[in-house]
C-alpha positions in Angstrom: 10.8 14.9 24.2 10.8 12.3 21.3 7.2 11.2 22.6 6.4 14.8 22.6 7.8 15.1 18.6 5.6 11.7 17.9 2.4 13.0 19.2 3.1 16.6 17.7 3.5 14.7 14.2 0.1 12.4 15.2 -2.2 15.2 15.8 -0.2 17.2 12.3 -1.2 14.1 10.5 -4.6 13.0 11.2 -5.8 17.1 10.9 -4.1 17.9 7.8 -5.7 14.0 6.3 -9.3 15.3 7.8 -9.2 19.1 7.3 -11.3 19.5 4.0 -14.3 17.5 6.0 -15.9 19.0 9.0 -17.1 15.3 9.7 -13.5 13.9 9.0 -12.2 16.7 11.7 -14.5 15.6 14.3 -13.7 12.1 13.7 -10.1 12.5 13.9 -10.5 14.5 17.1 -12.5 11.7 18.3 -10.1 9.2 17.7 -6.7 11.0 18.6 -6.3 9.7 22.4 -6.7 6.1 21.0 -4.3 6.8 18.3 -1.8 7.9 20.8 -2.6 5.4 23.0 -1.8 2.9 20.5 1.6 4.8 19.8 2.1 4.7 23.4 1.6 0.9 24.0 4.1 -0.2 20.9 6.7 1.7 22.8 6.3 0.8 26.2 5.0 -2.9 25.6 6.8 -5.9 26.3 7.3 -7.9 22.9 8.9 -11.2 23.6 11.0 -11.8 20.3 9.9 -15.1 18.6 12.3 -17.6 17.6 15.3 -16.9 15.0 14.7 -17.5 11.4 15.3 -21.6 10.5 18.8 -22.2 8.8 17.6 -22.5 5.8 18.1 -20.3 2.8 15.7 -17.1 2.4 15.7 -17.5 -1.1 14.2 -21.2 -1.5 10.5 -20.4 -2.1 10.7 -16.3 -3.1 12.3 -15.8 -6.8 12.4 -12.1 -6.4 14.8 -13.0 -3.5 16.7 -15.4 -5.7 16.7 -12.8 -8.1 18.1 -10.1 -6.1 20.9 -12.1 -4.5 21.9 -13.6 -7.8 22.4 -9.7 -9.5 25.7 -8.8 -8.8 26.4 -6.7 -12.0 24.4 -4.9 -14.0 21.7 -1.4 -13.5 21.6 -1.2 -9.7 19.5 -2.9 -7.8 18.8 -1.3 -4.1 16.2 -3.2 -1.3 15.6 -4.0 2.3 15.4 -7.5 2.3 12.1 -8.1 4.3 10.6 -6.5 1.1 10.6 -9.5 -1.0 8.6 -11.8 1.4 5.7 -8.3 1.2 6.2 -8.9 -2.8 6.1 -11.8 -3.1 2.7 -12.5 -0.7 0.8 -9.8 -2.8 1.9 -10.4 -5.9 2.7 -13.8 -6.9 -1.0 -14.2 -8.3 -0.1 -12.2 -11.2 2.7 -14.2 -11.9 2.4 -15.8 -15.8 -0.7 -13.4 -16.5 -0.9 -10.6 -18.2 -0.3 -7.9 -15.7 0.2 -4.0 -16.0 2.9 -2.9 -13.3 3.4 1.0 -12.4 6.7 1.6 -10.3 7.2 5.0 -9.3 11.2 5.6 -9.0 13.2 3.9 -11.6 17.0 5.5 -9.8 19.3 2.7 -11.9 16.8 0.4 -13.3 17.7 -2.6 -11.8 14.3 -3.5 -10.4 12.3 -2.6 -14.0 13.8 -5.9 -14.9 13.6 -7.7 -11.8 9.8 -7.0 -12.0 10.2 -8.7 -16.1 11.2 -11.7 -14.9 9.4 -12.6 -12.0 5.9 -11.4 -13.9 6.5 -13.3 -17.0 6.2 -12.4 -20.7 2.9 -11.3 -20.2 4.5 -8.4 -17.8 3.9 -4.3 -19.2 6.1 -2.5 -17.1 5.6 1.8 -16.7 8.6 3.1 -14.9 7.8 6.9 -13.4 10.9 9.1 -12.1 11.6 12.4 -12.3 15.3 12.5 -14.0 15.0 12.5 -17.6 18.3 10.1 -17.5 15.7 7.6 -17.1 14.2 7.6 -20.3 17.5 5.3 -21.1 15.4 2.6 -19.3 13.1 2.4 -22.1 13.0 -0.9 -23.9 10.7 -3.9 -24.8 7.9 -4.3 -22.4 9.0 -1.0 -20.5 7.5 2.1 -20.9 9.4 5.3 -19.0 7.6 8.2 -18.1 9.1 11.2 -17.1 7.0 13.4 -14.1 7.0 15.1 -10.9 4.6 12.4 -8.3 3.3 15.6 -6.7 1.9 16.9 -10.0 -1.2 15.5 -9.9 -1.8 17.3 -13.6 0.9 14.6 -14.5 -1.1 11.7 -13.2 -3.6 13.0 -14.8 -1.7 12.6 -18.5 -0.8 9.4 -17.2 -3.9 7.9 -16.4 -4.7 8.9 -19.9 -2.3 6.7 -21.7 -2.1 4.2 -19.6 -5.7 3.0 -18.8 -5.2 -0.6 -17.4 -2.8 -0.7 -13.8 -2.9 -3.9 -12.2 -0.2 -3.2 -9.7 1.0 0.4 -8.3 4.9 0.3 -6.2 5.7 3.9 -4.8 9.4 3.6 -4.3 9.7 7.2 -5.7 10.7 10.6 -3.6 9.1 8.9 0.0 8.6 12.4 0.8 4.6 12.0 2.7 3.1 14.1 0.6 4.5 13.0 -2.9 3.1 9.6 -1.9 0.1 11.0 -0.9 -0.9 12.7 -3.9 0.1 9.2 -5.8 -1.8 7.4 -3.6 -5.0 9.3 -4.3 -4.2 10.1 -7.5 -4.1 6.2 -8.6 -5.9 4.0 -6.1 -9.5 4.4 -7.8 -7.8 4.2 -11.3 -6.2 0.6 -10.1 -8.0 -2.3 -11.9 -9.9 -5.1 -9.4 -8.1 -7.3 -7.5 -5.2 -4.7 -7.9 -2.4 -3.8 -5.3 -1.1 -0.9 -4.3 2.7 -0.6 -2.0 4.3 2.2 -1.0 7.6 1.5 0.3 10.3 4.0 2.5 7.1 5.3 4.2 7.6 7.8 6.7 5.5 7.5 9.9 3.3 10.5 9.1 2.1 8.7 5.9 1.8 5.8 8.0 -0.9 7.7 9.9 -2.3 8.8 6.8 -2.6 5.2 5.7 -4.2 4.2 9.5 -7.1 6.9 8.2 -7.7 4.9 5.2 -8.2 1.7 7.4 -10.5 3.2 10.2 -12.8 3.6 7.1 -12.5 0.0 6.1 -14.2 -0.4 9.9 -16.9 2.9 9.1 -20.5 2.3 10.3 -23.0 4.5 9.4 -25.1 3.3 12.8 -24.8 1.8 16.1 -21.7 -1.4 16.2 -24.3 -2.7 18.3 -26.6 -3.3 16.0 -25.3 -5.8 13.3 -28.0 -8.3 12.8 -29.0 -6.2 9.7 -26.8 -6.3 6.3 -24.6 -3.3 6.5 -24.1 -1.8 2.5 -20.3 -0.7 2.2 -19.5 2.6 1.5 -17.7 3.2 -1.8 -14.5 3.0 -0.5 -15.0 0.0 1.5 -16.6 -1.9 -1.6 -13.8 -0.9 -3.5 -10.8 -1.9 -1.1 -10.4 -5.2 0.4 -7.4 -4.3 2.7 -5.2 -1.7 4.1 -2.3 -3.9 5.3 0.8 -2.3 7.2 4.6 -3.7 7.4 7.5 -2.1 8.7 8.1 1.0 6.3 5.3 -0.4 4.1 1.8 -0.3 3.6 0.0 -2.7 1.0 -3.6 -1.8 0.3 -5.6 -4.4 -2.0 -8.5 -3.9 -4.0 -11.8 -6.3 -4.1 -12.0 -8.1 -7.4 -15.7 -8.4 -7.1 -18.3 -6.0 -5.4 -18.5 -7.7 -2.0 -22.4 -6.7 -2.0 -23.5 -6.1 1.3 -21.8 -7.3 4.6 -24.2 -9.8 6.5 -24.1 -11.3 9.9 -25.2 -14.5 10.3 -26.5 -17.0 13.4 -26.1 -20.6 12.9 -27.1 -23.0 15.9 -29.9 -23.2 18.1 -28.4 -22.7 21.9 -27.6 -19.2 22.8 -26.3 -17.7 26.0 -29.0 -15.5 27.8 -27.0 -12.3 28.1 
């Protein structure tokens, strides 16, 4: 039955993400036995554990770690702790620059600051929530902006004052369709070289997300034929990756136009197939 639900919720996801585009419809149709396949094998497959973690502290080369282990008082500050190896991998080339964070869900604050000092003093931090208690949040460096997610009338006002976002966390409502709306409300308005995380994704965002990446792999002809540059589309000149971690998914944004994608031959011996 709960392989029933998952594949109930598959084909509910990928035909609600394609239904405004007869093209995106057939597509998703298209795709939907390998999709379930996929689900399928991650199930039933046999995944050998690797090794356990090495004795040594988790906090010895990640400062938001350090950070979070070393706040025992103060505004709260609530995360699953294979978060701060995902933050710290994207993120740590903005560290000491001047960097523009958005974080949707402020709850008690704690991370606004955590965000301060791992950044630097060149940080600008724009806290989103929906409880006007928030606004108490406000301070040096932190803006507080109170909104509905799924008011994408909101995000409009928003992208208004705040032109500049280098980096976008969604740790807001993690209903699938307030992080949705966010995410297509504020990818294209993130800057180059930008990253985007939702956290606390549910698995029908996560097949949202999955859409975004099959277009990452979009070819307009035949996969056979790839001796001829290939011009990205708009989205795939615009986004670099569409990475996915348990409850997480990170996309990234090219900080330069990639230009077209070539294939190249180098050598002189070739197999006669």
């Amino acid at each position: 039955m709960s392989r029933l639900k998952t594949a109930f919720s598959t084909i509910k996801a990928i035909v609600n993400s394609a239904i405004e585009s007869p093209r995106c419809t057939v597509d998703a149709i298209k795709l939907l036995p390998t999709v379930v396949r996929g689900l399928h094998f991650s199930r039933a497959g046999n995944f050998p554990p690797p090794p356990e973690r090495a004795s040594s502290s988790p906090t010895e080369a990640n400062p938001l770690r350090a950070y979070f282990d070393a706040h025992t008082e103060g505004p709260g500050l609530w995360k699953w702790l294979h978060y701060f190896d995902i933050y710290h991998r994207h993120f740590q080339k903005f560290v000491g620059r001047e960097v523009h964070v958005v974080e949707v869900g402020i709850y008690s604050g704690g991370s606004l600051g955590m965000w301060r000092e791992y950044f630097g003093r060149g940080c600008h931090i724009y806290g989103v929530d929906i409880a006007p208690a928030c606004m108490t949040y406000k301070s040096e460096g932190i803006d507080v902006f109170i909104g509905d997610q799924s008011d994408r009338s909101f995000w409009k006002r928003f992208r208004e004052t705040v032109p500049k976002i280098d980096i976008l966390i969604d740790d807001g409502g993690h209903d699938p369709e307030q992080q949705r709306i966010t995410l297509e409300e504020m990818l294209p308005h993130i800057q180059p070289g930008g990253v985007y995380l939702c956290e606390d994704m549910a698995k029908s965002f996560g097949m949202y997300a999955s859409g975004l990446a099959c277009n990452l792999n979009a070819v307009e002809r035949s996969v056979e034929v790839f001796d001829a540059p290939i011009t990205p589309s708009g989205f795939q000149a615009s986004v670099k990756s569409v990475i996915q971690y348990p409850f997480v998914t990170v996309i990234e944004k090219h900080e330069h136009n990639p230009g077209l994608f070539i294939s190249r031959k180098h050598g002189t011996q070739w197999q006669p197939y």
